[in-house]
C-alpha positions as CSV (number, residue, x, y, z in Angstrom):
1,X,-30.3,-24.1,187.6
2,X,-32.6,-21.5,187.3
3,X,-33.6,-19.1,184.1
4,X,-35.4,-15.6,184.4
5,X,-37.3,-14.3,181.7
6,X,-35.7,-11.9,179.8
7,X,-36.4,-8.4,180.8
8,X,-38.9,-6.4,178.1
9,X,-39.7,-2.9,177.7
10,X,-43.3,-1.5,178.3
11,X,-44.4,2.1,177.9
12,X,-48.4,2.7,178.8
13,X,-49.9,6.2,177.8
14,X,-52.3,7.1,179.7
15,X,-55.7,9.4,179.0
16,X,-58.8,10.3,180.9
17,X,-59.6,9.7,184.2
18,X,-58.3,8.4,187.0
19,X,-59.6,4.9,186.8
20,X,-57.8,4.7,183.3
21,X,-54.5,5.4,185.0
22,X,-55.6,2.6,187.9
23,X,-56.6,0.0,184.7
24,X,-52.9,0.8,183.6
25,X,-50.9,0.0,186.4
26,X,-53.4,-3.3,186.8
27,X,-52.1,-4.2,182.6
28,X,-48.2,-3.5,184.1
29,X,-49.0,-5.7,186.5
30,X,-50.7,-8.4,184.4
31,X,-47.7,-8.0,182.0
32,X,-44.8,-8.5,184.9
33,X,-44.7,-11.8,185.0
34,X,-44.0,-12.1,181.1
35,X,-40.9,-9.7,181.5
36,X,-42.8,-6.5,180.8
37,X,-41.0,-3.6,182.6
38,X,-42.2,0.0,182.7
39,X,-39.9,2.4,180.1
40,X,-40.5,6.2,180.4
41,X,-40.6,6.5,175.9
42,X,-42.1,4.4,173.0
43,X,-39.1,4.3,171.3
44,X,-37.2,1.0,171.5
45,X,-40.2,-0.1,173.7
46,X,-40.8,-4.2,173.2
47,X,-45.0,-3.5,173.8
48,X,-46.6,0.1,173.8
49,X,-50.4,0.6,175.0
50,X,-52.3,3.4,174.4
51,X,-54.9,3.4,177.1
52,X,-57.6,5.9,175.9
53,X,-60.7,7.7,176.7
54,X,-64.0,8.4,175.4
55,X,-64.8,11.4,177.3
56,X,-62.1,13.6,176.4
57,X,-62.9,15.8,173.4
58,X,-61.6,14.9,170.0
59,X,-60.5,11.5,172.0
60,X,-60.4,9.3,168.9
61,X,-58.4,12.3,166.5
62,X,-55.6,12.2,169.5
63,X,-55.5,8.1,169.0
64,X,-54.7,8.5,165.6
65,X,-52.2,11.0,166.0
66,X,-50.5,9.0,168.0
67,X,-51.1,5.9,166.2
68,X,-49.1,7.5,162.9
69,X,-46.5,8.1,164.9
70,X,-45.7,5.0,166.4
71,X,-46.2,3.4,163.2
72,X,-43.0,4.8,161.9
73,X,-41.5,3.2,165.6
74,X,-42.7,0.2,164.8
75,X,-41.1,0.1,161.7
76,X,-37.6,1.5,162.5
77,X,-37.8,-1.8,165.5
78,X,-38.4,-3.9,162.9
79,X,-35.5,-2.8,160.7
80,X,-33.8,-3.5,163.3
81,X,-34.2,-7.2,163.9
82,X,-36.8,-6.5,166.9
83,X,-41.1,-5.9,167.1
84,X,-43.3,-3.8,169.0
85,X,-46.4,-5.1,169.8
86,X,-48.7,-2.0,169.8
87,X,-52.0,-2.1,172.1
88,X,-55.3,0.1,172.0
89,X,-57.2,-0.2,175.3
90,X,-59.8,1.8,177.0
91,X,-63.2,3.5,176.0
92,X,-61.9,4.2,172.8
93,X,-60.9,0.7,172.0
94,X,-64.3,-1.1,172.9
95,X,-66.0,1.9,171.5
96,X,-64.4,1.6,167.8
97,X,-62.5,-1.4,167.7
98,X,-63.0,-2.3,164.0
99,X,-62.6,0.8,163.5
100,X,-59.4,1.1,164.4
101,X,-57.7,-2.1,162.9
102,X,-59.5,-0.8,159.5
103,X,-57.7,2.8,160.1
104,X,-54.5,1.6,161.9
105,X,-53.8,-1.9,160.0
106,X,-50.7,-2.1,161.9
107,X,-52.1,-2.4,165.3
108,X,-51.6,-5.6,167.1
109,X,-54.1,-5.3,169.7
110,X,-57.7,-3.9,170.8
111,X,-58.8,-4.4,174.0
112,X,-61.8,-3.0,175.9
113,X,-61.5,-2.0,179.4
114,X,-63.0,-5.0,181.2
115,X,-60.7,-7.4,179.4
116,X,-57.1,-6.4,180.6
117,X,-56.9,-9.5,182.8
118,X,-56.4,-11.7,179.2
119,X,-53.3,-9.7,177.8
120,X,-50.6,-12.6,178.4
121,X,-53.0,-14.5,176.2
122,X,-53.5,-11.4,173.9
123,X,-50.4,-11.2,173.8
124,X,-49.3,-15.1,172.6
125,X,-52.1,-14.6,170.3
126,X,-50.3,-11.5,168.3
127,X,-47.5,-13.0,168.1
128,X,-49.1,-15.9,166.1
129,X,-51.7,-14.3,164.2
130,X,-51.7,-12.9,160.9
131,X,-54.1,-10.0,161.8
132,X,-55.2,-7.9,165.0
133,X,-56.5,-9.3,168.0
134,X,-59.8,-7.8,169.5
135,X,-61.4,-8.2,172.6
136,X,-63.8,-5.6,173.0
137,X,-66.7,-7.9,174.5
138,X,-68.1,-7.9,178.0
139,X,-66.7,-11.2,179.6
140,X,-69.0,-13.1,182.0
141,X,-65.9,-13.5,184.7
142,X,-65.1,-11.0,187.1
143,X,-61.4,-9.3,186.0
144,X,-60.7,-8.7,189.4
145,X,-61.0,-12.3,189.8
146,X,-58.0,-13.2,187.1
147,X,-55.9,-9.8,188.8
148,X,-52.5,-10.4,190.5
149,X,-52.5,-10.1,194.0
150,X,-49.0,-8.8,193.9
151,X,-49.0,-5.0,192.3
152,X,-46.2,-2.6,192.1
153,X,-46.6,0.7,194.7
154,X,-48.4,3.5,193.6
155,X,-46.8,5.2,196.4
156,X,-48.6,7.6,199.6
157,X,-51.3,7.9,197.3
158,X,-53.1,5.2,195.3
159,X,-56.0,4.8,193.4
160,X,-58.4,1.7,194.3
161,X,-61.5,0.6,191.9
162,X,-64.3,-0.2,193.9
163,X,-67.0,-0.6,191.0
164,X,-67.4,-0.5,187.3
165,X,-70.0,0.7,184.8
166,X,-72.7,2.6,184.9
167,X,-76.8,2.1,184.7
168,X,-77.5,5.8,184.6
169,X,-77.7,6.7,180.7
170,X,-77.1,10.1,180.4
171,X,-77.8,11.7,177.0
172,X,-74.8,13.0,176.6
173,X,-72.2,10.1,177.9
174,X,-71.0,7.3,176.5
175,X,-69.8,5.5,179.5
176,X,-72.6,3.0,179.8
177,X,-71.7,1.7,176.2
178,X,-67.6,1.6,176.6
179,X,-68.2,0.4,180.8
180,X,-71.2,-2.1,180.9
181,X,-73.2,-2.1,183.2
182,X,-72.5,-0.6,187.0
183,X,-70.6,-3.9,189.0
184,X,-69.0,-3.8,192.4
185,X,-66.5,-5.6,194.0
186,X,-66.6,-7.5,196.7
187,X,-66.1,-6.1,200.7
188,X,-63.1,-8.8,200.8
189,X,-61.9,-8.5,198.0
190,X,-61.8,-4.4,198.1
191,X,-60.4,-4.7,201.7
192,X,-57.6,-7.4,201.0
193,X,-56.4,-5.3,197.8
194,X,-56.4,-1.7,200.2
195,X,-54.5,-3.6,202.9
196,X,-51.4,-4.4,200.3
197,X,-51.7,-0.8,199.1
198,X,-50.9,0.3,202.5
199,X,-48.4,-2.5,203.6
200,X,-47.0,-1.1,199.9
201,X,-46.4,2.8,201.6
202,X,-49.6,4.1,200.2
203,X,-51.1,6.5,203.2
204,X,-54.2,8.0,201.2
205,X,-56.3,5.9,199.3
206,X,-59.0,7.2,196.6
207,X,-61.7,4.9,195.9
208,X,-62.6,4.7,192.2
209,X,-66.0,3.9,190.2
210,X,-67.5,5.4,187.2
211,X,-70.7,5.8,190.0
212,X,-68.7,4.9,193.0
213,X,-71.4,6.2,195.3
214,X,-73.9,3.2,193.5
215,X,-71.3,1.4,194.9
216,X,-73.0,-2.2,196.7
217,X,-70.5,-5.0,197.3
218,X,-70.8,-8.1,198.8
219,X,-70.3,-7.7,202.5
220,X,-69.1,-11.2,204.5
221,X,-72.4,-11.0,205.9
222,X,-73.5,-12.4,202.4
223,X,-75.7,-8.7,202.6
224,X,-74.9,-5.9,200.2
225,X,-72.7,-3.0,201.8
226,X,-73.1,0.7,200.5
227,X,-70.2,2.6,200.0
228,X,-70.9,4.1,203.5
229,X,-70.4,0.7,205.2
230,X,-67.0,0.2,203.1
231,X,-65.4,4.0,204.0
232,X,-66.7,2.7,207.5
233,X,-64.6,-0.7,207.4
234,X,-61.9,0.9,205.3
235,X,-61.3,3.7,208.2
236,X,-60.2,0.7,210.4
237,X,-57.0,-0.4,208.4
238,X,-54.4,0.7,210.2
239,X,-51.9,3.1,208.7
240,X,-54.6,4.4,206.4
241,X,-54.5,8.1,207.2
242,X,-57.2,9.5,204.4
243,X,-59.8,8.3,202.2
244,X,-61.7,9.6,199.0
245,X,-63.6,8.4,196.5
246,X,-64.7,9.6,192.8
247,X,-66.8,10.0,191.3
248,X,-70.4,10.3,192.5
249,X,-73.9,10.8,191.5
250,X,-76.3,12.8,192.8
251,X,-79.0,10.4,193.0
252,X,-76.9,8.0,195.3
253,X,-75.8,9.9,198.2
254,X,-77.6,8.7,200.6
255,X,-78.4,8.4,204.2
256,X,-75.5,6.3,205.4
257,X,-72.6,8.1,202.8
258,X,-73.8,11.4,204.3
259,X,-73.0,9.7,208.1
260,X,-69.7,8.8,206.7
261,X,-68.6,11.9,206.1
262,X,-70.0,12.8,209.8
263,X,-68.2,10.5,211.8
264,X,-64.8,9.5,209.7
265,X,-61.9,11.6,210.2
266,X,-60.2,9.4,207.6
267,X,-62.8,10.9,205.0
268,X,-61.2,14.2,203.7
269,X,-63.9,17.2,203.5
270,X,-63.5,17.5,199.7
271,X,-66.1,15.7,197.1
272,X,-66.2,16.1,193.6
273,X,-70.2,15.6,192.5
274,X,-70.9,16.5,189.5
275,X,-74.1,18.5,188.4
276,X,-74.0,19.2,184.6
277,X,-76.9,21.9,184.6
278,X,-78.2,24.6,187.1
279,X,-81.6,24.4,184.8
280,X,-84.1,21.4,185.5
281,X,-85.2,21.5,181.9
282,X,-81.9,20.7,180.8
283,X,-81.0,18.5,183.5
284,X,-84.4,16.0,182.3
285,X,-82.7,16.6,178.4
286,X,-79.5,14.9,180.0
287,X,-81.7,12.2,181.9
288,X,-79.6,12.7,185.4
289,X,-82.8,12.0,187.1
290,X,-82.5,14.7,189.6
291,X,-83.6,18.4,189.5
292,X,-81.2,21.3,191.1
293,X,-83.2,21.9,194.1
294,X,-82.5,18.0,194.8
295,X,-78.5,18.9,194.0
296,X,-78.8,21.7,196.4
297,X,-80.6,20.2,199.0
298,X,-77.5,17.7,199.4
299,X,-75.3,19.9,199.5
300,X,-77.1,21.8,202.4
301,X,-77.3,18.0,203.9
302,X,-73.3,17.8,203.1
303,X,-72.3,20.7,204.6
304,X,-74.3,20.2,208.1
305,X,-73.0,16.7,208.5
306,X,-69.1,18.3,207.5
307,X,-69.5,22.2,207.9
308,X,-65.7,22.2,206.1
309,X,-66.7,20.1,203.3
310,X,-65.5,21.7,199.6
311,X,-67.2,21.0,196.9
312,X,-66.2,20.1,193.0
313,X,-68.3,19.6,190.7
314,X,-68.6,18.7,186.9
315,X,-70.4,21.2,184.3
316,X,-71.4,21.2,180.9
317,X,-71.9,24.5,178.4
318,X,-74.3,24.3,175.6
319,X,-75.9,21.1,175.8
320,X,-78.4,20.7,172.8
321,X,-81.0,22.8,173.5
322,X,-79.8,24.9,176.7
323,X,-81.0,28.7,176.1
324,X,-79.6,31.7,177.6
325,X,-81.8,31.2,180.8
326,X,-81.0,27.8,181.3
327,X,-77.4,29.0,181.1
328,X,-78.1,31.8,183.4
329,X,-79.4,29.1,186.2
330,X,-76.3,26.9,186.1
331,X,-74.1,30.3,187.1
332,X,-77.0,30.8,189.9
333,X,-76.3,27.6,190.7
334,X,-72.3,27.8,191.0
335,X,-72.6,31.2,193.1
336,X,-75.1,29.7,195.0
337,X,-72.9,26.4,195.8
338,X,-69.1,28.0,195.8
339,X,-66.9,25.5,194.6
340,X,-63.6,25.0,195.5
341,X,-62.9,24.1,191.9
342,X,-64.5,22.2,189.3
343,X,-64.4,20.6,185.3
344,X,-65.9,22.5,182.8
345,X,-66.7,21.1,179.4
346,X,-68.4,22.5,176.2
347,X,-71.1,20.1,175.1
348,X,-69.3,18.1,172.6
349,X,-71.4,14.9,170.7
350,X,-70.4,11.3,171.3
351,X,-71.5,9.3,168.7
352,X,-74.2,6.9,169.4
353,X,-75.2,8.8,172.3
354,X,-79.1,10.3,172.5
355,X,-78.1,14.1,172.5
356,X,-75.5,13.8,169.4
357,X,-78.7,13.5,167.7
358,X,-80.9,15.8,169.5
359,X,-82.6,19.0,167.5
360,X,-81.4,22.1,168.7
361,X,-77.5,21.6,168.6
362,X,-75.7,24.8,169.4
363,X,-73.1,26.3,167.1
364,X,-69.6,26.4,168.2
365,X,-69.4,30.7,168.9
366,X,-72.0,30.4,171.5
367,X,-71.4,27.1,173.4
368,X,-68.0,28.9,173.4
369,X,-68.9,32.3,174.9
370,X,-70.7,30.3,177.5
371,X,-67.8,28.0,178.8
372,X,-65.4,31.5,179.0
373,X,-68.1,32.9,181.3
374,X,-68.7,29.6,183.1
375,X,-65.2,29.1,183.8
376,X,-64.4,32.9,184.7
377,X,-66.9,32.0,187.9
378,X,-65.3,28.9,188.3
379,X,-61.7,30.2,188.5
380,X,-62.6,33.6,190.5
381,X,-64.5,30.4,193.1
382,X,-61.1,28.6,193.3
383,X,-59.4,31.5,193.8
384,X,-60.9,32.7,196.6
385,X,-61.3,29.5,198.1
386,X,-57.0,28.8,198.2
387,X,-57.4,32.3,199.8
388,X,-59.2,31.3,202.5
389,X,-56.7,28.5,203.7
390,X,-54.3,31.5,204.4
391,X,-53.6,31.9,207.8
392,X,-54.8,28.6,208.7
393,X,-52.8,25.6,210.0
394,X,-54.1,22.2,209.3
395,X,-52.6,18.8,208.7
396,X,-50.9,18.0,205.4
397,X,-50.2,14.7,203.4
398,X,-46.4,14.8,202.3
399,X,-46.4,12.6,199.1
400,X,-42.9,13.0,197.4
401,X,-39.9,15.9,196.5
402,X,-41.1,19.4,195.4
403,X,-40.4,21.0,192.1
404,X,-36.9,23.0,193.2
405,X,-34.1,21.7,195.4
406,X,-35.2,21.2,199.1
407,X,-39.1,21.2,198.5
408,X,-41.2,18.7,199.6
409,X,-44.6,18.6,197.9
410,X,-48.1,17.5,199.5
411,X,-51.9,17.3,199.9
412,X,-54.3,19.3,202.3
413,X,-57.4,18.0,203.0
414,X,-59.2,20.3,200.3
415,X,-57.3,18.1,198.0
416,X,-54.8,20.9,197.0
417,X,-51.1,20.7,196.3
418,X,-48.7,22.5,198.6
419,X,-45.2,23.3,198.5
420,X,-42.7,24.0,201.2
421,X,-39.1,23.6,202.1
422,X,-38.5,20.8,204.7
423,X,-37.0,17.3,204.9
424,X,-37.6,14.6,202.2
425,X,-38.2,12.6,205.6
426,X,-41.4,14.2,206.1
427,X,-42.6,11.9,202.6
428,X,-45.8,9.8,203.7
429,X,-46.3,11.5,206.8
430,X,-48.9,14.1,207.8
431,X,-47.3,16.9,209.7
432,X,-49.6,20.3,210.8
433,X,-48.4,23.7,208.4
434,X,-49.3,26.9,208.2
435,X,-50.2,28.6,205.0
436,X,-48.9,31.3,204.2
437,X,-49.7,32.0,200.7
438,X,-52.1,30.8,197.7
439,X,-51.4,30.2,194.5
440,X,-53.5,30.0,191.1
441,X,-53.5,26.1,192.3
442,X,-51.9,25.5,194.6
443,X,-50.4,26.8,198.3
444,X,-47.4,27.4,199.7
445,X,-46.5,27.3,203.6
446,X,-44.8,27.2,206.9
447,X,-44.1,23.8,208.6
448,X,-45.9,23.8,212.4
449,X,-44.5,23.2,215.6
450,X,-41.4,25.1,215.2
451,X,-40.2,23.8,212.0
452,X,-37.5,26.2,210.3
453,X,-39.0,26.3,206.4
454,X,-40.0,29.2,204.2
455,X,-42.1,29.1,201.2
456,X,-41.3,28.2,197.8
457,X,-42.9,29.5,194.9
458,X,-45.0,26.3,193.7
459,X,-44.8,24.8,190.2
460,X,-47.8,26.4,188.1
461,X,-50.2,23.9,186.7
462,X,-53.3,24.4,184.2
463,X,-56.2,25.5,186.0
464,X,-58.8,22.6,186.5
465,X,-61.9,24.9,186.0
């Protein structure tokens, strides 16, 4: 006779970046074998995580929120002869973990984000103890190591953590404190869990690191491998159609990444490397280590390898200490560049970090007059690069149904949605269209080849600049 566990209700919120939604599914996956099953709403939900983000402005006022919310779920389970056991993971979490038991009493769990392989146990543990579980250390075995092989499809496209943590130490970031320090997985171990992704449906693959490009693995050469050498073995999985990674640092693109994106069709011509600064004295105030002549100088070594790579970058208005003409270099800089689109940020302090207490701290008024102009130059950028893909045919990534009946919805290569009417069978294949039309973000188009499909005006989405 056999017994199954009894099926249980899990609902994961999600903030930040993508590696935060890659640690979720990881935590769904760690839970399945306990009977945890994904629910779409808290309500009624058996276990609720909130995985959070550091990065995020006003990250730890939106945890709260949320947090006084689902206390009065918590309670109305309870009245009702169940529990909720209610989770805190992430940035947040490791950042202010006593913290938030002190604030949120009713919290069960805190866990930081390189302890998610231990939730059964975290788990067991709530349900015996009298207070809040916290694991917010920085465990001396590898997670990966305690993972499930057996993970639930993200579908064509899927998200694949390649390295952790960061050794860079930028003023104004607190990743290094909430992350550890920079780790990488394993060649094998990288190339076994990208194999089930793509015997699981996924046909694009986005490699993921808080420095993926400082990226250096364990080859089975017993030699360390570059992220160059892993696109390079990566490329050879069959059925793989695209690869990307994010996100990158200047100060590790190197010979053999710039060689990858020569000779790998499978590498899409679209890289997100952030900058910060266009000014060098603000860029040594951050600590990034490189100057914007060295920024611009890879690009120009970008572009030659890939003449139709884009370009997205990261930016930050009003650092402490940034004057007018330092502000005035990073919009040379942009119009210099031309990005196809890119995240813009007023400086905002993270405590603990060096430049929350730097001298010089610019009020609110101006840090805000700067990120309106920044990202004016940013969007008019975009703009007019979704403009230039009209006209042009190229191939496109279908990854599931459109917004309106008949639609299917896709990827180019620039990383940019697109919206036409066609077949739902045309979902995880690549098939050549025509643009005929650009959107604030996103395209519209024709299918090639023949193809009877007209364009459908695409869902509008929040501008990324």
């Amino acid at each position: 006779m056999t017994t199954t566990t009894p099926r249980k209700r899990l609902f994961i919120r999600t903030w930040g970046c993508q590696m935060n939604v890659y640690d979720s599914a990881r935590m769904a996956d760690v839970l399945a074998p306990l009977g945890y099953a994904p629910t779409e709403v808290p309500e009624g939900a058996d276990m609720v995580i909130l995985n959070t983000c550091h990065i995020r402005e006003k990250a730890t006022e939106k945890l709260f929120s949320e947090l006084g919310r689902l206390r009065e779920a918590k309670q109305a389970r309870r009245a009702g002869g169940a529990d909720m056991v209610l989770a805190v993971a992430g940035c947040v979490a490791q950042a202010e973990g006593a913290e938030i038991t002190a604030r949120a009493p009713w919290v069960d769990i805190v866990l930081g984000p390189q302890t998610y392989h231990r939730l059964p146990e975290m788990v067991a543990r709530a349900s015996r103890a009298a207070g809040a579980v916290i694991e917010t250390d920085f465990p001396a075995e590898d997670k990966f190591d305690h993972l499930p092989d057996a993970a639930a499809p993200q579908g064509v496209t899927a998200f694949l953590t390649v390295q952790e943590g960061c050794d860079k130490f930028c003023a104004f970031c607190v990743v290094p404190y909430t992350r550890g320090a920079e780790f990488s997985r394993p060649v094998a171990q990288v190339l076994a869990e990208a194999r089930r992704l793509v015997a699981a449906g996924a046909r694009e693959v986005t490699l993921l690191g808080q420095n993926v490009n400082a990226y250096h693995g364990e080859g089975p050469d017993g030699r360390d491998w570059g992220l160059g050498r892993l696109l390079r073995a990566l490329a050879e999985i069959p059925g793989l159609l695209r690869l990307r990674y994010t996100t990158s640092h200047p100060r590790d693109m190197d010979d053999a990444l710039i060689e990858a994106h020569r000779d790998l069709p499978q590498l899409m011509p679209f890289l997100h490397l952030p900058v910060q600064s266009g000014s060098d004295r603000v860029l040594a105030a951050m600590n990034r280590g490189h100057t914007a002549a060295d920024f611009l100088r890879i690009v120009d070594r970008l572009r030659a390898a890939r003449p139709d790579l884009a370009l997205s970058s990261d930016f930050i208005a009003g650092h402490p200490g940034e004057t007018p003409a330092d502000f005035e270099r990073t919009l040379d800089l942009v119009r210099r560049v031309g990005f196809a689109q890119a995240f813009s940020f007023k400086y905002s302090a993270r405590p603990g970090t060096p430049a929350a207490g730097a001298p010089s701290q610019l009020a609110e008024p101006e840090k805000d007059a700067r990120l309106q102009a920044l990202q004016a130059l940013l969007r008019d950028q975009q703009d007019a690069f979704n403009r230039s893909r009209v006209g042009l045919t190229f191939p496109v990534l279908f990854t599931g149904p459109g917004r309106h009946p008949g639609q299917v919805a896709g990827r180019t290569p620039w990383l940019q949605p697109l919206h036409l009417t066609g077949p739902l069978a045309l979902i995880g294949r690549e098939a050549p269209v025509t643009v005929l039309a650009a959107h604030p973000n996103s395209l519209s188009g024709l299918l090639a080849a023949g193809a009877a499909s007209s364009p459908v005006q695409p869902e509008e989405e929040p501008a990324p600049a």
